[in-house]
C-alpha positions as a printed Julia matrix, in Angstrom:
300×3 Matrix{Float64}:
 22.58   -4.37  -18.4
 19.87   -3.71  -16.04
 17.43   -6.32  -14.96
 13.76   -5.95  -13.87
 13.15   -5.96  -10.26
 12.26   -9.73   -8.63
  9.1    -7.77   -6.93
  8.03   -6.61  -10.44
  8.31   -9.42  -12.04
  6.87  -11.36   -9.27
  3.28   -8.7    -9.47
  3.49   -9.27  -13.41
  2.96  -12.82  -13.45
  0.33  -12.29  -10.51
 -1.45  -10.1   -11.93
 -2.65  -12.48  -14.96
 -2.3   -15.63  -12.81
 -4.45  -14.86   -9.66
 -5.98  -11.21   -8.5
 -3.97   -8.57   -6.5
 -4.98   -6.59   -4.1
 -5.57   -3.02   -4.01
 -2.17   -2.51   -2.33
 -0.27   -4.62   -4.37
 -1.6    -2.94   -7.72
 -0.28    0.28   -6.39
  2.84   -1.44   -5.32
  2.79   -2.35   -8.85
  2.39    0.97  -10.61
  4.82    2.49   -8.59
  7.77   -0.21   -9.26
  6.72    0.0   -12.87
  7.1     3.79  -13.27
 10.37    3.56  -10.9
 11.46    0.69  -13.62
 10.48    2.81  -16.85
 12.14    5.83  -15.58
 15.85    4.07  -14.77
 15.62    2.56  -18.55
 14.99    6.34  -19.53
 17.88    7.94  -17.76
 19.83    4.83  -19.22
 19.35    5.8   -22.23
 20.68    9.36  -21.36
 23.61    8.18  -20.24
 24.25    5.77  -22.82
 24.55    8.79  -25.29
 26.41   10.62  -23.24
 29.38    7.94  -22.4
 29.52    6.7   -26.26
 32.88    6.66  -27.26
 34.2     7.79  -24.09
 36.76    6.02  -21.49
 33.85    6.13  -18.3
 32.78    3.03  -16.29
 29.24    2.6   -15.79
 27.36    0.29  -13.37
 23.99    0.28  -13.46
 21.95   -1.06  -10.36
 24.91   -1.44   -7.97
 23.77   -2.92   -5.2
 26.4    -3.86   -2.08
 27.08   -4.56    1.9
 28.58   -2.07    4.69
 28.98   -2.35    8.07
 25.65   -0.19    9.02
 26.57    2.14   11.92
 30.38    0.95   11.9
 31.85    5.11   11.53
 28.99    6.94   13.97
 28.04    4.11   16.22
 29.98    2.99   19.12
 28.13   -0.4    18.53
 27.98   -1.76   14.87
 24.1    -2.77   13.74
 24.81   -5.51   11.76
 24.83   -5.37    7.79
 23.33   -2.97    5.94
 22.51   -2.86    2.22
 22.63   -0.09   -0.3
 21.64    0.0    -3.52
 22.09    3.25   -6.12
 20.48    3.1    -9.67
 23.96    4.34  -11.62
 27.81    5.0   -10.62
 30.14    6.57  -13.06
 33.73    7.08  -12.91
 34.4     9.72  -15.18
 36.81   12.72  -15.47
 38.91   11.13  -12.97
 35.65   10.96  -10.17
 32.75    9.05   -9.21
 28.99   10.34   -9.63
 26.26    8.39   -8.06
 22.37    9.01  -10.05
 19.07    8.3    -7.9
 16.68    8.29  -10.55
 12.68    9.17   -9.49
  9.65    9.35  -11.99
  7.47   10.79   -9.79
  3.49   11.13  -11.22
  3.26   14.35   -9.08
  4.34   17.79   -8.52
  6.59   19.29   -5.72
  7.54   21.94   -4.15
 11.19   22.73   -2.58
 11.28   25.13    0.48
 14.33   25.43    2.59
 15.87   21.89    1.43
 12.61   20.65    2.49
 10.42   18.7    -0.16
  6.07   19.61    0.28
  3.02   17.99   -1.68
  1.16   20.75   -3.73
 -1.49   20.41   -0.75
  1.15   21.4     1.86
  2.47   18.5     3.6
  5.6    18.12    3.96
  6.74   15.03    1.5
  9.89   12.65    2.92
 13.83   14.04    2.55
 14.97   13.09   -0.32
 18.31   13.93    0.07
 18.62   11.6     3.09
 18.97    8.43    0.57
 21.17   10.24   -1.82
 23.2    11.35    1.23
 23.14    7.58    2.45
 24.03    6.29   -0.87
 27.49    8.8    -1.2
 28.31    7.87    2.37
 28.74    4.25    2.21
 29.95    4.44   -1.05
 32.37    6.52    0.65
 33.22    3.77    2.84
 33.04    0.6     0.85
 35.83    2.61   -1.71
 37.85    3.59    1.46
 37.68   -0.44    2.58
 39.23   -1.4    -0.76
 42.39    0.77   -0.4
 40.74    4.04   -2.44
 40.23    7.84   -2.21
 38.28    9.51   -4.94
 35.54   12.38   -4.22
 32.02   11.06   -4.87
 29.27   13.98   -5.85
 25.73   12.6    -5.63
 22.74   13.34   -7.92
 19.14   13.3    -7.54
 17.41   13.31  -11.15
 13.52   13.74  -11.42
 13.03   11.82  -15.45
  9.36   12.67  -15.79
  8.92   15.59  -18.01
  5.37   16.08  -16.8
  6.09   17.06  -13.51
  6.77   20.13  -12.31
  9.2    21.3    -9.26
  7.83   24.52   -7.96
 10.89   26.98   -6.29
 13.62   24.01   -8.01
 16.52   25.77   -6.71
 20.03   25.26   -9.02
 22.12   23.23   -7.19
 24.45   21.08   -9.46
 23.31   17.52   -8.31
 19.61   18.48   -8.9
 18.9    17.35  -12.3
 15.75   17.41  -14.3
 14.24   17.0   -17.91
 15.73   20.47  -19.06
 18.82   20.67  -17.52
 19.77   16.57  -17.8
 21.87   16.67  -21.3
 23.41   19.91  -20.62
 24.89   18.42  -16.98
 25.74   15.17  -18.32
 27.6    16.05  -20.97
 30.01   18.15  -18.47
 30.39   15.36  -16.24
 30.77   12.66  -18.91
 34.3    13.14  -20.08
 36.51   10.52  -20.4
 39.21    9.47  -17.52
 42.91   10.58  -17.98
 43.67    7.84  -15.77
 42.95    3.83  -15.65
 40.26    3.1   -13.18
 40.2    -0.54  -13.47
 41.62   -1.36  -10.36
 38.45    0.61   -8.98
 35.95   -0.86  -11.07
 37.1    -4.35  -10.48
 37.05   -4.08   -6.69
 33.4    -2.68   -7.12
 32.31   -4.75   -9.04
 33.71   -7.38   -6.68
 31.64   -6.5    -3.99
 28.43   -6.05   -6.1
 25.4    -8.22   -4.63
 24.29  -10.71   -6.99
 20.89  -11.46   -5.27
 19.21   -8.64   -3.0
 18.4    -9.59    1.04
 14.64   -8.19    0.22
 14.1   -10.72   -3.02
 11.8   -12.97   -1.12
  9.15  -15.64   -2.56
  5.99  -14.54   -3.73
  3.17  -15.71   -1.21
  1.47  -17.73   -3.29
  0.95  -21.49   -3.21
  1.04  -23.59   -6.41
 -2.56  -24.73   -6.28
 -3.94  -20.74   -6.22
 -2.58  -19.57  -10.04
 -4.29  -19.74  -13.28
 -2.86  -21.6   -15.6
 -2.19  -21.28  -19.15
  0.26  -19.46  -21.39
  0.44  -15.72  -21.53
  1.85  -12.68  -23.41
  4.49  -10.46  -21.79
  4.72   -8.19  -24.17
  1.62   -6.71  -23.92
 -0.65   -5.83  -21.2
 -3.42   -8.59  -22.33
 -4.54  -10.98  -19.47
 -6.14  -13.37  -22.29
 -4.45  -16.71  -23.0
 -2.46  -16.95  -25.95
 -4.14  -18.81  -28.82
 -2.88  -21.6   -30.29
 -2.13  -21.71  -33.85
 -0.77  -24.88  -34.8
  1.89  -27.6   -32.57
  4.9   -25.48  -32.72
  3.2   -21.43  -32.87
  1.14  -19.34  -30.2
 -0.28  -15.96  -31.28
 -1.68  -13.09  -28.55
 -4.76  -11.9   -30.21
 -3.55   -8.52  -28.61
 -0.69   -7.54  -30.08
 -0.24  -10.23  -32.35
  3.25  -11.74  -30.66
  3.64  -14.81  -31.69
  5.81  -17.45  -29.67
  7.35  -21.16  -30.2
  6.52  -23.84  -28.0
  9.99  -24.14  -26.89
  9.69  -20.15  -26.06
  6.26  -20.62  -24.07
  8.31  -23.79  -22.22
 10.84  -21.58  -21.7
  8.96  -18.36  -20.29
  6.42  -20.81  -17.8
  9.91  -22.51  -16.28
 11.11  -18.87  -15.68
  7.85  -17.91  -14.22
  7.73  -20.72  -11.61
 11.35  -19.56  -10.69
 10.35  -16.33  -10.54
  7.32  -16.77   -8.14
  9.47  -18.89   -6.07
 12.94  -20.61   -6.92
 12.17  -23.08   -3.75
 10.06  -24.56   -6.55
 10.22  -27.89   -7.85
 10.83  -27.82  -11.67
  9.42  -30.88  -13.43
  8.07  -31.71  -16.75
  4.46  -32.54  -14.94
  4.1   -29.44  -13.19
  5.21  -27.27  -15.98
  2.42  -28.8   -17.71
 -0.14  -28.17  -15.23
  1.55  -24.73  -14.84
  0.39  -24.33  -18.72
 -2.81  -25.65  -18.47
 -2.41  -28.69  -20.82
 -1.62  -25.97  -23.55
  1.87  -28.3   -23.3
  2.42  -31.62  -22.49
  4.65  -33.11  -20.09
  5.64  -35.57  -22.84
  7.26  -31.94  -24.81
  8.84  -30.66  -22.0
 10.62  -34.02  -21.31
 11.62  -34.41  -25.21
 13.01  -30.69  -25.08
 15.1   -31.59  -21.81
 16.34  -35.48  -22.95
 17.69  -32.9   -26.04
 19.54  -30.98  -23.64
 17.68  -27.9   -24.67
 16.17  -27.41  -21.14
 18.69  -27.23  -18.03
 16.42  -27.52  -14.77
């Protein structure tokens, strides 16, 4: 299952609990379409490994010796993170998944803005991601070939001179290419998919603390379903309703989503029931919060 970025979740809660800057709204809408986009292509793939005998990790994220193969001096650890690895058909296919909100064009492996200049290589990052796959599977003991795709998932855009080079997928071409390289394995791959999933990265080196004191949020309760910034309206002791979209939540769930907030912002944080109560803004006592954890129904 893939989880929501830390940084996005972070700029969600901030946005309705103090005011972002100009940067970090764009920082925002950018993660968000990135985020939206990988849940698409999920979905793709989902369809097309249904039934099949194909391993599938989603947001693999790992450690390699950066520099350790081309450098006569090692620079320190490196990490890597690719949004899907298959093993099917007896290989491994890596995915980079990018919902771009703008066109392209491709010239001579080189990627250009409609106005001309020249956008960043794209294929450096998918070429970084196969090579240290490469060499984290070579560490464990394996040898399997590892082709690399780049998939653009917005169906608005458009990719002027899009050569057809197999790992090049896009909107038209997507269910077509995955359903030739999603057949099942003749072979058990366990041993592989064990070892990878070994060396996954639980927690990413970038997932820092939001920079944000305590004293600087709003408080109150909020919906996350919907984009509404109000405060969720109370109905009666145990019920909250968003006005919005008409979500409505249980005390214990409101408990529940401000102690995962606080986390969130920063896990440093001290958890009690006082300052989840502040954290609300009296919309739940501190009296609740201790009842719901002398039940055992709160573990912080």
């Amino acid at each position: 299952m893939r989880t929501i970025p830390l940084k996005l979740k972070q700029l969600q809660i901030l946005s309705r609990r103090t005011l972002l800057g100009s940067t970090e709204e764009k920082e925002k809408e950018k993660l968000t379409r990135g985020w939206h986009g990988e849940l698409g292509f999920d979905k793709l793939l989902d369809t097309a490994v249904r039934g099949k005998e194909i391993y599938h990790l989603r947001d693999y994220r790992f450690k390699i010796d950066s520099g350790t193969e081309t450098l006569k001096v090692a620079s320190g650890m490196s990490e890597v993170q690719i949004d899907n690895v298959l093993i099917a058909g007896d290989r491994v296919y890596t995915f980079e998944v990018k919902n771009f909100g703008f066109d392209l064009i491709y010239d001579s492996k080189i990627w250009f803005f409609e106005s001309g200049r020249e956008y960043k290589d794209l294929s450096m990052q998918v070429n970084r991601q196969r090579t240290s796959l490469e060499h984290l599977i070579r560490n464990g003991g394996f040898n399997y070939d590892i082709t690399s795709h780049l998939v653009f998932v917005n169906p608005s855009q458009t990719i002027y001179n899009m050569p057809n080079l197999e790992n090049l997928l896009v909107p038209s071409n997507t269910p077509r290419r995955l359903a030739k390289i999603c057949q099942s394995n003749r072979y058990d791959h366990g041993n592989i998919a064990d070892y990878l999933n070994s060396r996954r990265l639980l927690k990413s080196m970038y997932d820092l603390p939001a920079n944000v004191e305590f004293g600087e949020l709003r408080t109150g309760v909020f919906c996350y379903q919907c984009d509404s910034v109000a405060e969720l309206v109370r109905v009666n002791s145990y019920k909250y309703c968003c006005h919005s979209c008409t979500k409505e939540f249980t005390t214990f769930e409101i408990v529940s989503i401000l102690i995962d907030e606080l986390k969130t912002i920063n896990e440093a944080w001290e958890i009690s029931p006082a300052r989840i109560s502040a954290f609300s803004g009296g919309a739940v006592s501190s009296s609740t919060v201790r009842r719901y954890k002398r039940d055992r129904r709160l573990l912080f």
